[in-house]
C-alpha positions as CSV (number, residue, x, y, z in Angstrom):
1,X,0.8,36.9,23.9
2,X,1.9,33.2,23.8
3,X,5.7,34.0,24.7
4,X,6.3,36.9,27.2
5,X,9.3,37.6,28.9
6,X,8.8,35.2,31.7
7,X,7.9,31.8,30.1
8,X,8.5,30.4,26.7
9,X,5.5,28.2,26.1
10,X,6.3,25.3,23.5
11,X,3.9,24.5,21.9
12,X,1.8,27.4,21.4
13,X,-1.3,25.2,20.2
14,X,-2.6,21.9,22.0
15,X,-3.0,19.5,19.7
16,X,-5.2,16.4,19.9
17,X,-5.1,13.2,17.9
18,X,-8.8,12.5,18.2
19,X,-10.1,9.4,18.3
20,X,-13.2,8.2,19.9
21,X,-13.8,6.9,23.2
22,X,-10.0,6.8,24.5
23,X,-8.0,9.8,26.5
24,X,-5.7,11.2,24.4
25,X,-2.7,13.5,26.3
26,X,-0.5,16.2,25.0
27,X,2.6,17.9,26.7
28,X,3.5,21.9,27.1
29,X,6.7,22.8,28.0
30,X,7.4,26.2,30.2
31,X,10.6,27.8,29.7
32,X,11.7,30.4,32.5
33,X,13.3,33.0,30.7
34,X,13.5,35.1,33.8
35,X,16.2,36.0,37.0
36,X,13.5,35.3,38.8
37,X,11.3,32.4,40.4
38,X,8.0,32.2,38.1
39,X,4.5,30.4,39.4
40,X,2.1,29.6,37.1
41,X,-1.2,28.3,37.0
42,X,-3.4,26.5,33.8
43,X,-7.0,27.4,33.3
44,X,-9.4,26.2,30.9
45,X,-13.3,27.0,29.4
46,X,-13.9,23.1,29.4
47,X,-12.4,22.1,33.0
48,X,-14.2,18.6,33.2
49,X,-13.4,17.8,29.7
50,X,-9.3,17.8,30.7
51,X,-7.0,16.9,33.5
52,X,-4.2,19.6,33.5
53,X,-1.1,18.2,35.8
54,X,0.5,19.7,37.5
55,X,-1.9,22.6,36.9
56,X,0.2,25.3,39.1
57,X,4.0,25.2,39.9
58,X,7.2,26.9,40.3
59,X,9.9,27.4,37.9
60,X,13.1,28.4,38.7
61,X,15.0,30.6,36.6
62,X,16.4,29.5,33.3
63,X,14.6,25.9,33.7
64,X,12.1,24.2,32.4
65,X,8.7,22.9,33.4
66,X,6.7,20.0,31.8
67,X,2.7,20.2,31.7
68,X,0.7,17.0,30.6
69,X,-2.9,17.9,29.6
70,X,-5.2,15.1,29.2
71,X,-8.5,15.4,27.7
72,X,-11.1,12.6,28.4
73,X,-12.5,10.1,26.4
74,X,-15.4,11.3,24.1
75,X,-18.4,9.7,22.9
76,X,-18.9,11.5,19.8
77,X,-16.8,13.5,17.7
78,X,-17.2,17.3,17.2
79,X,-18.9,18.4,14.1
80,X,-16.1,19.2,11.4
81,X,-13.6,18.0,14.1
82,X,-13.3,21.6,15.1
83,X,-13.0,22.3,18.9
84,X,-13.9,25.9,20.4
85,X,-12.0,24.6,23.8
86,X,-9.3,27.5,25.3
87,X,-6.7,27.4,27.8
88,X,-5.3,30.5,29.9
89,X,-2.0,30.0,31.1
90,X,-0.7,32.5,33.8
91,X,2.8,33.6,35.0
92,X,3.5,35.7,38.3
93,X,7.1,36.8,39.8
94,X,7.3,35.2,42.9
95,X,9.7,35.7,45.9
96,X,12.7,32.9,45.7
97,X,12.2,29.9,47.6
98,X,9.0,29.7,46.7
99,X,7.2,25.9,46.3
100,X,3.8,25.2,44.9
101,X,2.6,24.7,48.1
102,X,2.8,28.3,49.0
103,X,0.9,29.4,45.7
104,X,-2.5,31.6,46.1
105,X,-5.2,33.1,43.5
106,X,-3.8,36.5,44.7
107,X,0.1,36.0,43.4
108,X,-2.1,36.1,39.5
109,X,-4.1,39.2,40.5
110,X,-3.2,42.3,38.6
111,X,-4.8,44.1,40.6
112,X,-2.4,43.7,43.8
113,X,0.3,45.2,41.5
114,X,2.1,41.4,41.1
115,X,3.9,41.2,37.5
116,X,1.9,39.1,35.4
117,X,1.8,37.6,32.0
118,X,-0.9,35.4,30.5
119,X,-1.0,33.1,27.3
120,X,-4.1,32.1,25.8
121,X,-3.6,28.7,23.8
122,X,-6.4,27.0,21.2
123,X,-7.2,23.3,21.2
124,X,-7.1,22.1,17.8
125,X,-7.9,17.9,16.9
126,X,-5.9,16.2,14.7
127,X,-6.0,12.9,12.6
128,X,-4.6,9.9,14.7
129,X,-1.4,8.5,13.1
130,X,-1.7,5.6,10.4
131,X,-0.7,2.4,12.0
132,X,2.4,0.2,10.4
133,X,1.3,-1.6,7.1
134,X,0.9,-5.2,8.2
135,X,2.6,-6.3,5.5
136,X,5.9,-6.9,5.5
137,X,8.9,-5.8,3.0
138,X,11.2,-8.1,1.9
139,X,11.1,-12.1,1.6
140,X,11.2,-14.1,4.4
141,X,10.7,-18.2,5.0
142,X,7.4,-18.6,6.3
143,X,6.2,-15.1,6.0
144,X,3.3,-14.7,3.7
145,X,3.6,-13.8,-0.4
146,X,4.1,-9.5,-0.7
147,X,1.8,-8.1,-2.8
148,X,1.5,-4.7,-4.8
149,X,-0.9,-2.2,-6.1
150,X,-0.6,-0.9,-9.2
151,X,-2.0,2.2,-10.7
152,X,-5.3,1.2,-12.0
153,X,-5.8,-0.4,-8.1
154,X,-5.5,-3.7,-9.4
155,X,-3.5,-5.9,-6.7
156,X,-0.6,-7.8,-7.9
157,X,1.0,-10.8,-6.3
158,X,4.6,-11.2,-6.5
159,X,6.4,-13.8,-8.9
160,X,7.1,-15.9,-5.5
161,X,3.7,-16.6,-4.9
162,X,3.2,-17.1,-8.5
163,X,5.3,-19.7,-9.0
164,X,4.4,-21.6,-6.0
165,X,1.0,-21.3,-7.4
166,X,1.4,-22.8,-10.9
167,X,3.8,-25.7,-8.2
168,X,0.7,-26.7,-6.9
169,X,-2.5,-26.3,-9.3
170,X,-0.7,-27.4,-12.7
171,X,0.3,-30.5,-11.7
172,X,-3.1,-31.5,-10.5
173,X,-4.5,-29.9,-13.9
174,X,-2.2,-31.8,-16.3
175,X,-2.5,-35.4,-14.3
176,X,-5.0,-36.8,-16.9
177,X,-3.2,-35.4,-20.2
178,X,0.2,-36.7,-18.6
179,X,-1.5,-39.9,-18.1
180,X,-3.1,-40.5,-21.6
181,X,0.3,-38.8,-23.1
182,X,2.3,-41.7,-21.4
183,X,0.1,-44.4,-22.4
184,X,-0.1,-43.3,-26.1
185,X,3.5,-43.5,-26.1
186,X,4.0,-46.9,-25.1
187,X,1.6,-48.2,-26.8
188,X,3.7,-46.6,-30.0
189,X,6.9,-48.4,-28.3
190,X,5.6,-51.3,-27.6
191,X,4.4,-51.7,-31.8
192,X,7.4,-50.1,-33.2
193,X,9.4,-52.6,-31.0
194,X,7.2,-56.1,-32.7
195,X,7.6,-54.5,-35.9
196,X,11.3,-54.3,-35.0
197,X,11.4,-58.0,-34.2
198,X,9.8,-58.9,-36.7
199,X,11.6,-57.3,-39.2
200,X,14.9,-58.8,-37.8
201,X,13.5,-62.4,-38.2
202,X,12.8,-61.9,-41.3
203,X,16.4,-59.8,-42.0
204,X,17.6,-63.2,-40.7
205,X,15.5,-65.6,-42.7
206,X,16.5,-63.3,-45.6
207,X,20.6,-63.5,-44.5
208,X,20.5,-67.4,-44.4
209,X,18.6,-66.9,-48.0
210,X,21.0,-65.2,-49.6
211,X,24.1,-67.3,-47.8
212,X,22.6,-70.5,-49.4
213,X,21.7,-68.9,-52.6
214,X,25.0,-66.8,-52.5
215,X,23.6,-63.3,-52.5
216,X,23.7,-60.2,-50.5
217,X,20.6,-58.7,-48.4
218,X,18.2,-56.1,-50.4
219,X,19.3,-52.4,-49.5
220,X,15.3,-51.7,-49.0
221,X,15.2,-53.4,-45.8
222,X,18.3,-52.4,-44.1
223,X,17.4,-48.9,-44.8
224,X,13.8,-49.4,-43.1
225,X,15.7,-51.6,-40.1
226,X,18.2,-48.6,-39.6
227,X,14.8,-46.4,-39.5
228,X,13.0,-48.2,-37.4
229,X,15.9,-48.6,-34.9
230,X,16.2,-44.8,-34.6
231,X,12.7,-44.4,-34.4
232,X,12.7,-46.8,-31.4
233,X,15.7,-45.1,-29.8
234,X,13.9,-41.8,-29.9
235,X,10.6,-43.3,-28.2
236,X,12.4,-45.2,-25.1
237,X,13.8,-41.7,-24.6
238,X,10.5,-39.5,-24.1
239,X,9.2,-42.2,-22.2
């Protein structure tokens, strides 16, 4: 039986998370349900495959004991990760006062009529536990762009990374069009500005014309100088 009346063992299975080459502990803890001082001692099939401290000791009544078992580093994992290792834990009644130091093999004999309980416990390996995603939530100045993984496993990078993306590759993409785009338009300034000129020399030459002559300047070419100065207005402002 795992829990008799004189310790509550806790827990009732040793669990290992296995991993290779590195010693991996795991705690028990011995409850003395009794009146009475309880010894124990810890036993196992596999005794140079763990270090059991302390591996005998003295309870006193209504305390608590804790047992570290440490199993060794291992070279190569068990086949299905399955582990046939046992360990027999035993409990004797023991005179008050009593220290580990005054312990013996007899005090666990059943055979000198000493009350005794034993606990047989399985060993049982278990996956190691998943370190912290190095990613971190949340956005922070100098911290690298999150990303996401959608459903079809497809990573996504968030619009922060995006947009600082597009910040630093358009630019360099669009320098030639820009470029070319700039030119074209001054070029198209520059002419619609002569032809402006030009046509207000010869609105003047037309004015003192009509002044000597006594006659008014032709609608035709104050409508196209009107044009021609919203067209130029319009130009100077997408350059």
């Amino acid at each position: 039986m795992s829990n008799g009346e004189l310790l509550r063992i806790e827990p009732q299975e040793l669990e290992f998370p296995f991993e290779l080459k590195k010693q991996i502990s795991c705690s028990l803890q011995l409850t003395n349900r009794a009146d009475s001082y309880v010894a124990f001692k810890v036993k196992t099939t596999n005794p140079k495959k763990y270090c059991v401290r302390p591996n005998t000791g003295v309870v006193l009544p209504h305390s608590t004991c804790d047992v570290i078992v440490t199993m060794q580093a291992q070279k190569e994992a068990p086949e299905d990760m399955q582990c046939k290792d046992k360990f027999l834990l035993q409990a004797a009644v023991v005179s008050p006062g009593t220290t580990t130091k005054d312990i013996t093999p007899e005090m666990f004999s059943k055979e000198s009529g000493n009350r005794v309980e034993e606990s047989k416990l399985r060993v049982a390996y278990v996956p190691p536990p998943r370190p912290p995603s190095p990613v971190r939530e949340g956005s922070e100045e100098g911290s690298s762009p999150r990303a996401s993984v959608s459903d079809n496993g497809t990573v996504n990078q968030t619009s922060e990374y995006n947009t600082l993306l597009r910040a630093h590759i358009e630019p360099k993409e669009n320098t030639t069009e820009v470029k070319t785009l700039i030119s074209k338009l001054t070029d198209e300034k520059n002419s619609v500005i002569q032809q402006n000129n030009k046509l207000q020399q010869e609105l003047e030459l037309l004015r003192r014309g009509s002044s000597k002559n006594g006659g008014g300047i032709p609608f035709l070419y104050v409508v196209i100088v009107g044009l021609l100065g919203i067209l130029l207005g319009y130009l100077l402002k997408r350059t």
